[in-house]
KEKOL-678686 format. One record per residue (C-alpha): residue in three letters; x, y, z. Coordinates in steps of 0.2 Angstrom, whole numbers, padded with zeros to 4 digits, always signed. Layout:
! KEKOL-678686
alaXYZ
...
! end
This chain:
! KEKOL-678686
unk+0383+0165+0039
unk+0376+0151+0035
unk+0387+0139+0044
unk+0385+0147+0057
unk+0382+0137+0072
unk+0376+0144+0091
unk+0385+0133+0101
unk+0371+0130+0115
unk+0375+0124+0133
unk+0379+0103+0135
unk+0370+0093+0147
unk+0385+0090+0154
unk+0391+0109+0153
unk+0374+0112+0164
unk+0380+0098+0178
unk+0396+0101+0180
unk+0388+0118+0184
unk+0376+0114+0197
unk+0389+0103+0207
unk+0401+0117+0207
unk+0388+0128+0211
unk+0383+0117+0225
unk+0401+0115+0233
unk+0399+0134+0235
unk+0385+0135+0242
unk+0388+0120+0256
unk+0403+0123+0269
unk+0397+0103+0274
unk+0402+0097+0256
unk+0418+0110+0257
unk+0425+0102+0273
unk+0422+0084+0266
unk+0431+0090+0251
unk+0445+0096+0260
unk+0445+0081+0271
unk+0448+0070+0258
unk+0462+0081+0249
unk+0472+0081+0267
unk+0467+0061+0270
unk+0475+0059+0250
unk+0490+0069+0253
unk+0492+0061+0270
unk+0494+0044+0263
unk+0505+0048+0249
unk+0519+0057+0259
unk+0517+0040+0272
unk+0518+0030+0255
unk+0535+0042+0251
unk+0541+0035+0269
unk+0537+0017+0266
unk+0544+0016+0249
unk+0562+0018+0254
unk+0563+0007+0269
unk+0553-0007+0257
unk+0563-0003+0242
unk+0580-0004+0248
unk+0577-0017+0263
unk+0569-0030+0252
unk+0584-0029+0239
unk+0599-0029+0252
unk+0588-0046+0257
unk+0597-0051+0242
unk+0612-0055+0250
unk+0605-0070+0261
unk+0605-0080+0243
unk+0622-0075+0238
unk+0629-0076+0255
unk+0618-0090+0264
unk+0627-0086+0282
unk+0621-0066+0281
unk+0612-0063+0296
unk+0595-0051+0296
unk+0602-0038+0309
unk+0617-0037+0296
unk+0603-0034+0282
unk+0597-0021+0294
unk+0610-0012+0298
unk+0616-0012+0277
unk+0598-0003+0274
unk+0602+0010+0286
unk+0617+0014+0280
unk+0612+0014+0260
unk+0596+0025+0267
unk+0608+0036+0275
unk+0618+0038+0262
unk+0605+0042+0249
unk+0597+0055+0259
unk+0614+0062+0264
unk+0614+0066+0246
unk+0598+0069+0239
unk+0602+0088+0238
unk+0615+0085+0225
unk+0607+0071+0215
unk+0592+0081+0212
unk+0605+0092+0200
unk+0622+0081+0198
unk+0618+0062+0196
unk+0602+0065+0186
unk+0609+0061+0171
unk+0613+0041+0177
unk+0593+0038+0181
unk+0588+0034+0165
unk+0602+0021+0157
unk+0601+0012+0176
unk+0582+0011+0173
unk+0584+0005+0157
unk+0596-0006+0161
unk+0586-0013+0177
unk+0571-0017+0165
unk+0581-0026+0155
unk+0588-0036+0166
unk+0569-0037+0173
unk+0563-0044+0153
unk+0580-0055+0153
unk+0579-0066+0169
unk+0560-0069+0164
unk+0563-0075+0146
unk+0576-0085+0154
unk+0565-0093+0165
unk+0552-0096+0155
unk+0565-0105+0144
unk+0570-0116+0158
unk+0555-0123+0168
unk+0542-0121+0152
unk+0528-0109+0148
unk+0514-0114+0162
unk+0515-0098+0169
unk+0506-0090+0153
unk+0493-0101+0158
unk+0489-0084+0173
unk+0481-0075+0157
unk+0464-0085+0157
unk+0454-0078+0169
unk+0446-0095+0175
unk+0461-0097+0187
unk+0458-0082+0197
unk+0439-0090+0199
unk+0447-0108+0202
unk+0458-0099+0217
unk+0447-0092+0226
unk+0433-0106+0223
unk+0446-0118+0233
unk+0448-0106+0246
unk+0440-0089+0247
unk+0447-0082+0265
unk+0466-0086+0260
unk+0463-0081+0242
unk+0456-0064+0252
unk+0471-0062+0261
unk+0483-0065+0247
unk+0477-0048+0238
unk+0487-0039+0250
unk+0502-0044+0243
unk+0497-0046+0224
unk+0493-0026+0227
unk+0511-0024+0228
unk+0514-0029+0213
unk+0506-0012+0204
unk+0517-0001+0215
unk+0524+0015+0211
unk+0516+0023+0198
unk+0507+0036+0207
unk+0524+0044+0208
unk+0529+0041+0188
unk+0521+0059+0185
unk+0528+0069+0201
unk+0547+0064+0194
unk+0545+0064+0176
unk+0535+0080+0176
unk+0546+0089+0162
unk+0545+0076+0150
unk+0527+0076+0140
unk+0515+0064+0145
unk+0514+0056+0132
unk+0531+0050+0130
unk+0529+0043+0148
unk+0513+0032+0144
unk+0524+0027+0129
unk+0539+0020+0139
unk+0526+0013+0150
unk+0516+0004+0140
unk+0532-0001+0129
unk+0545-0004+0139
unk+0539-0007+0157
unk+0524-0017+0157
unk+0531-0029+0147
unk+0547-0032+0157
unk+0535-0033+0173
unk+0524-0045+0165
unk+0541-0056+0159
unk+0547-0054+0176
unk+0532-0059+0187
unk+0528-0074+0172
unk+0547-0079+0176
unk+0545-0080+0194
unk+0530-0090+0192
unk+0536-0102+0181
unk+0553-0105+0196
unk+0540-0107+0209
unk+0531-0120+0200
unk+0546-0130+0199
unk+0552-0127+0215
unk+0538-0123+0226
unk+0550-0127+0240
unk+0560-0108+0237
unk+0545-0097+0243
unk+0558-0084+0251
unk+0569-0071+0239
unk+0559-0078+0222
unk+0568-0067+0211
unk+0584-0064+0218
unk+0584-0086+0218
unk+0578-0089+0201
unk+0594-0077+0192
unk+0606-0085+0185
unk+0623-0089+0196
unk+0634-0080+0184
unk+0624-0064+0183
unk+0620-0063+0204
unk+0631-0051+0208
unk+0631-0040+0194
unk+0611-0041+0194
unk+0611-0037+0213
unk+0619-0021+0210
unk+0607-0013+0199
unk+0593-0020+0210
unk+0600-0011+0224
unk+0605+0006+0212
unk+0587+0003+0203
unk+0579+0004+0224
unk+0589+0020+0229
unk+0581+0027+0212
unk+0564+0023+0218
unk+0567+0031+0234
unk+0574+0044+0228
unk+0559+0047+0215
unk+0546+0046+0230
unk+0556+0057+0240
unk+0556+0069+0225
unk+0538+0069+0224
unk+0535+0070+0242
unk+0545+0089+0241
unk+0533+0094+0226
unk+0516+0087+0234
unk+0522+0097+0251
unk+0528+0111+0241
unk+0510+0111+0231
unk+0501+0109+0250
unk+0511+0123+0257
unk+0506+0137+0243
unk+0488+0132+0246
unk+0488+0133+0264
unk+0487+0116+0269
unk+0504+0113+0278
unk+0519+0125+0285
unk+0525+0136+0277
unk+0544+0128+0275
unk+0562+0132+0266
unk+0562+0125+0247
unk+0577+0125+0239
unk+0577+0123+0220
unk+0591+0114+0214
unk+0589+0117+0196
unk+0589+0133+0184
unk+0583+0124+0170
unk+0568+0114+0177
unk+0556+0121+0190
unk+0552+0105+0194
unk+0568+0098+0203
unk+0568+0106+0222
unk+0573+0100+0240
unk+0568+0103+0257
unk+0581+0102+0268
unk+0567+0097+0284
unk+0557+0087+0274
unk+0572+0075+0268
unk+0578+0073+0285
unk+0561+0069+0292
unk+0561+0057+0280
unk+0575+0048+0282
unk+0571+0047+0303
unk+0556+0040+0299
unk+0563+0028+0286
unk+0575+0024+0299
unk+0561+0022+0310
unk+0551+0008+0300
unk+0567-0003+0296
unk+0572-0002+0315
unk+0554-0006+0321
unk+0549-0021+0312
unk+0567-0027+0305
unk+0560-0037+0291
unk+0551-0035+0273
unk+0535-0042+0279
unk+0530-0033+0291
unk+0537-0015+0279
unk+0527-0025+0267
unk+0511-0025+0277
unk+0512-0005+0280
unk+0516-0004+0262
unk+0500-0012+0253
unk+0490-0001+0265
unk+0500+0015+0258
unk+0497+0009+0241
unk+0480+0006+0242
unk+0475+0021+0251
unk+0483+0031+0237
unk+0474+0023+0224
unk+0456+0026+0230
unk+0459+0045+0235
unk+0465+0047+0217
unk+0449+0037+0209
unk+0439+0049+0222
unk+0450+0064+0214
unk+0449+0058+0195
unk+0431+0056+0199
unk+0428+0077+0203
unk+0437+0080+0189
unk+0429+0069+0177
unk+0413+0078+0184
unk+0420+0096+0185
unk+0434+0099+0172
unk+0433+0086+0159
unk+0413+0087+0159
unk+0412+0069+0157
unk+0395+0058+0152
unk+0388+0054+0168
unk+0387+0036+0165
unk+0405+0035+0159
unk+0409+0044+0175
unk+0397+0030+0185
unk+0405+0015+0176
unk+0421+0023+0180
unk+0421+0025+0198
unk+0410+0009+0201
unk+0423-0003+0194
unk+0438+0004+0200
unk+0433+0008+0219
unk+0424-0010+0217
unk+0440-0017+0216
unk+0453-0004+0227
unk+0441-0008+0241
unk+0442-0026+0241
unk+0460-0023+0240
unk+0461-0012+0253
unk+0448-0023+0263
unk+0463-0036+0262
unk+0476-0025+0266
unk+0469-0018+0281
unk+0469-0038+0288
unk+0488-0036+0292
unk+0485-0020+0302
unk+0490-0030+0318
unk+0506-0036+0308
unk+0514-0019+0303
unk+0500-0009+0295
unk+0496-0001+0311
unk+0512+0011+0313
unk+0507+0017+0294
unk+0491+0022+0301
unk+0496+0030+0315
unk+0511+0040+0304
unk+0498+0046+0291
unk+0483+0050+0306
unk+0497+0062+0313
unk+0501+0071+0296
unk+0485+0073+0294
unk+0481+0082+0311
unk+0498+0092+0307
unk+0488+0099+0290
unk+0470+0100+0299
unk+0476+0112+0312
unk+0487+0120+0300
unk+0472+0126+0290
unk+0463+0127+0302
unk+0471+0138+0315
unk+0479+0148+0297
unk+0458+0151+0292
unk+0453+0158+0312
unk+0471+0169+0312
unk+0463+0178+0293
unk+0446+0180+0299
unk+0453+0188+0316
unk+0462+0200+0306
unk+0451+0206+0292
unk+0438+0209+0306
unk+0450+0220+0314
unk+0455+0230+0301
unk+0453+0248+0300
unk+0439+0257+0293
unk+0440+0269+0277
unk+0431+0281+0288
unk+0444+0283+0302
unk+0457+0286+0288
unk+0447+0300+0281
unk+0445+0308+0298
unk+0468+0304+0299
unk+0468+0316+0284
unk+0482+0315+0273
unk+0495+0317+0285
unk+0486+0302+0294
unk+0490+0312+0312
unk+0508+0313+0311
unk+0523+0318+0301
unk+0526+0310+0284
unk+0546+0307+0284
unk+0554+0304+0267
unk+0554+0282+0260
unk+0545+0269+0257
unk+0534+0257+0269
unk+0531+0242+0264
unk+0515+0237+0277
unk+0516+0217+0275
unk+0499+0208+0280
unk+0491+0193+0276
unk+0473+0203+0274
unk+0467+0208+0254
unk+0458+0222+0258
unk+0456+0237+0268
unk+0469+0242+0280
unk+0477+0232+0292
unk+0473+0234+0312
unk+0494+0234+0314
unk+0494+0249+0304
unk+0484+0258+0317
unk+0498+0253+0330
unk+0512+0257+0319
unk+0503+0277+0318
unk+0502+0279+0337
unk+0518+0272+0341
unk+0530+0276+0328
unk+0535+0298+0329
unk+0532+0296+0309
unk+0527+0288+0294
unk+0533+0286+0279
unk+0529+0295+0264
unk+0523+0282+0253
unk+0513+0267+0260
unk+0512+0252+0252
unk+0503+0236+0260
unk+0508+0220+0254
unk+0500+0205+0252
unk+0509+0189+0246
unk+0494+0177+0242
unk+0498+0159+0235
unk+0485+0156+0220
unk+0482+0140+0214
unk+0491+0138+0196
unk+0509+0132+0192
unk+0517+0149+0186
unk+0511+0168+0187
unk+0520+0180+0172
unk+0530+0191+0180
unk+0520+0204+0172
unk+0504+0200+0181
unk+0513+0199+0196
unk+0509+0213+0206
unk+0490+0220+0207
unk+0488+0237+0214
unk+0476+0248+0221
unk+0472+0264+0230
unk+0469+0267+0247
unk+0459+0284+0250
unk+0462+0297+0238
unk+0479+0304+0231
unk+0483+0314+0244
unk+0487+0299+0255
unk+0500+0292+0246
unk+0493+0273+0249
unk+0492+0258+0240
unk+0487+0242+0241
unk+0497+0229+0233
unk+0495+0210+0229
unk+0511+0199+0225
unk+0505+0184+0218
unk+0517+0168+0216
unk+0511+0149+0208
unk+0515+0135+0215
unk+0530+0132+0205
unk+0536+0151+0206
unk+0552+0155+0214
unk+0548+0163+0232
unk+0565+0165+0237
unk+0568+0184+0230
unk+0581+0194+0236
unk+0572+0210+0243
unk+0581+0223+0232
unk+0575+0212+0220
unk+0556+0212+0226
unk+0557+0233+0228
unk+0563+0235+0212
unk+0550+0224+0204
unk+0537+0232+0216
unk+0541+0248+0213
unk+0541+0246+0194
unk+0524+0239+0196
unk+0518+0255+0205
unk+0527+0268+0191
unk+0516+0257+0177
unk+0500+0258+0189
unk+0501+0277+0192
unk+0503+0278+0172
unk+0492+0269+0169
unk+0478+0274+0180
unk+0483+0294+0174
unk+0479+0290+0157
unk+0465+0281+0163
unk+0457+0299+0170
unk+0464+0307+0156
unk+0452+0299+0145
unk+0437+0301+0155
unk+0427+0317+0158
unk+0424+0328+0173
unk+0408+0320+0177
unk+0413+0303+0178
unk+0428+0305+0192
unk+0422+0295+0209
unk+0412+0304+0219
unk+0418+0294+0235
unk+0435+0306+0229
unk+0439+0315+0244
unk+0438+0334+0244
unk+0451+0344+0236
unk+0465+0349+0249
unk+0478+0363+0247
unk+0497+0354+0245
unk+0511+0361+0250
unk+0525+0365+0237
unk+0540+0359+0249
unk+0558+0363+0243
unk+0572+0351+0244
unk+0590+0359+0248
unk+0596+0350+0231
unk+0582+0362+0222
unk+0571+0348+0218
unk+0550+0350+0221
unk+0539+0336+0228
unk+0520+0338+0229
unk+0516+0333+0249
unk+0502+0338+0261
unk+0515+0338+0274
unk+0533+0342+0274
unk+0544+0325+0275
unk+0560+0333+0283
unk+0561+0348+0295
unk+0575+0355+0286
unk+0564+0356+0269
unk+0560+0375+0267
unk+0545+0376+0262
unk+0536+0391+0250
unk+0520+0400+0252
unk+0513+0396+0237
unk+0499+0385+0239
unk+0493+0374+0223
unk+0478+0360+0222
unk+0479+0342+0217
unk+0478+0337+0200
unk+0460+0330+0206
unk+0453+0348+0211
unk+0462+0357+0194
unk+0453+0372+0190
unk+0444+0375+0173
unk+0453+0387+0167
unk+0467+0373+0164
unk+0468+0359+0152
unk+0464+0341+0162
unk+0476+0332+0151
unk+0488+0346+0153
unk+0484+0343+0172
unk+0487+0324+0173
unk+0502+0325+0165
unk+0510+0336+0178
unk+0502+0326+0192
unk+0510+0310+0183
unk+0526+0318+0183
unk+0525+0326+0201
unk+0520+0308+0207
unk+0533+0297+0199
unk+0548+0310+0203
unk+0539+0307+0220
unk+0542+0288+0219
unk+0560+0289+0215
unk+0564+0301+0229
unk+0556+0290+0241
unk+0566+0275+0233
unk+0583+0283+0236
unk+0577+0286+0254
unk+0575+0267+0256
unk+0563+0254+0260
unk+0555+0248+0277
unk+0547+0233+0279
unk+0534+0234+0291
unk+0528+0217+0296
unk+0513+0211+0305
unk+0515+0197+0316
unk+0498+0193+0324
unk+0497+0178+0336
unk+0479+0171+0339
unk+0473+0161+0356
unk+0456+0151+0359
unk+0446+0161+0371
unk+0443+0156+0388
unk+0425+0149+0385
unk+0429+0138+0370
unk+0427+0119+0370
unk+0442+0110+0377
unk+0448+0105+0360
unk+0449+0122+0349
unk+0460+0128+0364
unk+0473+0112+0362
unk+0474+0114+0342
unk+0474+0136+0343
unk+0484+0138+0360
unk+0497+0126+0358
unk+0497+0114+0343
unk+0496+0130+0330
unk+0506+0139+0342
unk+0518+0126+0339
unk+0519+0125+0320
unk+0516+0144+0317
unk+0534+0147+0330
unk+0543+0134+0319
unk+0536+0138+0300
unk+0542+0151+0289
unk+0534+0166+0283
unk+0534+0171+0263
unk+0541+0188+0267
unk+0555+0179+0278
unk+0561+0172+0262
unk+0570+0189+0255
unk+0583+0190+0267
unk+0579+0207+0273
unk+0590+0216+0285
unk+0585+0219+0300
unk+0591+0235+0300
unk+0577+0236+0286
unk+0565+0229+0296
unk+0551+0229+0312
unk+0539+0216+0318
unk+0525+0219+0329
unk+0515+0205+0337
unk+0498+0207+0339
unk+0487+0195+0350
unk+0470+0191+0345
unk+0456+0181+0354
unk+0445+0167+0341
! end
């Protein structure tokens, strides 16, 4: 006891509280925040577009120094038919050609390291003279405005390693800050010195640097792995394009689209069949547009650039929120780096008139895509949770909610948590009958990689026993596997169901008389209904005309009388209910889906009726829904389209 040690709340325990406390609290600071997450994420799927048209066009531009009379639309049209290619493919070298990644990476860094030791060797070590930083204050001291414009495209030489995580995410961190530190820095810096030290013997060569200072012998083969090492670049930003949509798409932020996982044994390697070919276009698109690396090159810094600051901006809340950091270690931090990424990006945007500007316009519409996304996705939940049915109107329904209980399963899918859906209501006053067991489901998205199977499924009652209602949540991660079968999801959901009735009955069992509910509803009579094979279900009304009912009359296990024992008592109700289960199982499974379409009403401003009434429209007709995923029969199945007024 002595060492005993109260471990008292930090200082900055106490402030990372206040500021979550106070993002809470303020829908302002919520919408900047979640402008800034759709501004970030914008940017890196337009960096993901640029990246391949940059990539493979500027190492094709090789072939004008091994092949002097090769002509730029014959560049061109090489790119397009390497970017067509690779995106022709990309399904299967998710899975089938990962395996050559590695060894050509390596073997691109070594040929990186080589060629600058080489020459270094040949034209003297002046370029290490770029270590000292008095040079970079002689530069600019000469001339600031050029020196000002050239950080544009000394920014590209840092690119790519926002995407080194999104690609290598099932190798440990650690090993990759390992290979970077050890292998790949030092094979940029030889590489970059190299060039320096050829460009200050000939300062003539200002075109194709590298590709001019490799030795003549070694072109060709050098060539090839600079063109394999670009279609491996691509290919890695096109892989962490699918997980940042595929992230964005469980948290609401973009439609809903087919993901196609292409692995068994890593989670992480996926494909989304309109993602890659929207891609591709818009690669397509850049090379065609500007038809030079300049120009690409221009749109590219801004790319970069933008991704950089939104990810100082995102380390920075989470320095605050997660890591609890010392404010002044959280000050020096963000000071220092946006100090620098904004006079980056202040030199970056300077080429907006040469190329930048189709970046900006690509990442201003993806943005406007996710806003009304949410947007329109928030005003369609609110609509529906306001229209929901009351608990009172159920309890005037009754048990047999106003119409005949037939034998099976209704799986009631809506995008509301709690209460009863409004559909439901329309379903009861349209449909002759309703089934015997009512389960609404709800498949929510929450915001961690991977929920256990076994936490799965959340269950709940709605009403009393007698009803035969549930309430059930199916919740996935981001990284879970949404593509279930639907015999699948009805098994595991009913499982789910079998452990919640035991569980909840030796829940009861355990407590006394007095502690039951006392928002339970009043005992009713139930009767005991026959089945021609001889077996017994417990129902308020019969589920098939043919059933013969006795005249016996019994009580719920929630009204028992005294005279029995309770535990006695909800063990035969357990039993009664789960034998209940199975029988509805074998009857079969309906899916009962709501469908609700919202519209702006007539006296909304001009704008909230373009986004609701026909750009959400839009992308709502053309998106998939999570239950669409199962592959449900449509024998198996009924929509209903609901129209509500925001």
């Amino acid at each position: 006891m002595s060492s005993f040690r109260l471990k008292l709340p930090t200082p900055e325990l106490e402030r990372s509280i206040k500021v979550k406390e106070k993002l809470e609290s303020s829908l302002l600071l919520k919408k900047l925040l979640l402008g800034l997450v759709l501004f970030g994420t914008s940017m890196f799927i337009s960096n993901g577009v640029i990246t391949p048209a940059m990539s493979v066009l500027s190492a094709v531009s090789g072939l004008k120094v091994g092949l002097p009379n090769t002509s730029q639309d014959a560049v061109v049209m090489i790119s397009v038919a390497l970017l067509v290619v690779l995106f022709s493919v990309q399904r299967y070298a998710t899975s089938k050609v990962g395996f050559a990644i590695g060894p050509s990476l390596l073997l691109w860094f070594c040929c990186l390291g080589g060629i600058g030791i080489y020459n270094l060797s040949l034209y003297g070590p002046t370029a290490f003279k770029a270590f000292n930083p008095l040079y970079i204050i002689y530069y600019f001291g000469r001339n600031p405005f050029q020196a000002w414009l050239s950080l544009g495209g000394c920014l590209l030489c840092a690119t790519g390693s926002e995407a080194i995580f999104s690609n290598l995410c099932y190798f440990p961190v650690r090993y990759v800050q390992y290979m970077f530190v050890l292998l790949v820095l030092p094979c940029l810096v030889l590489a970059y010195l190299g060039q320096a030290a050829f460009l200050i013997a000939n300062q003539k060569s200002s075109e194709q640097v590298f590709f001019s200072s490799i030795p003549s012998g070694l072109f060709w083969p050098v060539f090839l792995v600079a063109n394999l090492a670009a279609l491996i670049a691509s290919r890695t930003m096109t892989v962490a394009i699918f997980q940042c949509l595929k992230q964005s798409i469980a948290l609401g932020c973009f439609p809903r689209l087919k993901i196609v996982h292409t692995s068994r044994k890593f989670m992480a390697k996926i494909y989304i069949p309109v993602v890659n070919w929207f891609l591709l276009v818009s690669c397509l698109g850049f090379i065609i547009l500007f038809g030079n690396i300049y120009d690409v090159g221009n749109a590219y810094a801004i790319a970069e650039v933008g991704v950089m600051i939104m990810a100082t901006v995102y380390v920075t809340i989470i320095m605050l929120l997660i890591w609890e950091f010392n404010i002044m270690k959280v000050l020096s931090f963000v000071i220092t780096f946006l100090f620098l990424e904004l006079i980056f990006f202040s030199s970056a945007l300077s080429s907006v008139g040469d190329g930048g500007w189709a970046l900006l316009i690509f990442a201003s519409v993806l943005l406007m895509i996710m806003f009304i996304w949410n947007y329109g996705s928030i005003l369609k939940y609110d609509s529906e949770v306001k229209q929901k049915l009351s608990k009172d109107l159920m309890r005037k329904l009754g048990p047999n909610l106003g119409t005949i209980r037939a034998p099976g399963l209704g799986l009631v899918c809506s995008d509301i948590v709690k209460g009863v859906p409004a559909i439901f209501g329309h379903f009861l006053t349209s449909l002759p009958a309703i089934h015997s067991i009512i389960v609404f489901v709800c498949i929510r998205n929450v915001p961690v990689p991977v929920v256990p199977q076994s936490e799965r499924f959340l269950f709940q009652r709605v009403c009393s026993r007698g009803y035969h209602m549930f309430r059930c949540i199916a919740r996935y991660g981001y990284k879970d596997k949404k593509q279930e079968h639907h015999s699948v999801f009805e098994r595991l959901l009913i499982e789910g169901l079998e452990k919640f009735i035991q569980r909840e009955a030796v829940e009861l069992s355990l407590q006394s008389e007095d502690d039951v509910d006392s928002d339970e509803e009043p005992p009713t009579p139930v009767k005991i209904i026959t089945a021609p094979n001889g077996s017994l279900y417990s129902l308020d009304v019969p589920l098939l005309a043919d059933y013969v009912p006795s005249t016996e009359l019994i009580p719920e296990a929630s009204c028992s009388t005294p005279q029995h024992d309770p535990v006695l008592d909800y063990a035969q109700n357990l039993e009664l209910e789960l034998a209940f289960i199975k029988q509805s199982k074998r009857s079969g499974a309906v899916y009962l889906i709501d469908n609700p379409i919202v519209k702006a009403r007539k006296d909304s401003w001009f704008f909230k009726k373009l986004m609701i009434n026909y750009f959400f429209a839009f992308l709502r007709n053309n998106c998939r829904r999570a239950i669409m995923l199962m592959s449900i029969p449509h024998s198996n199945m009924m929509q209903v389209r609901m129209t509500s007024y925001v």
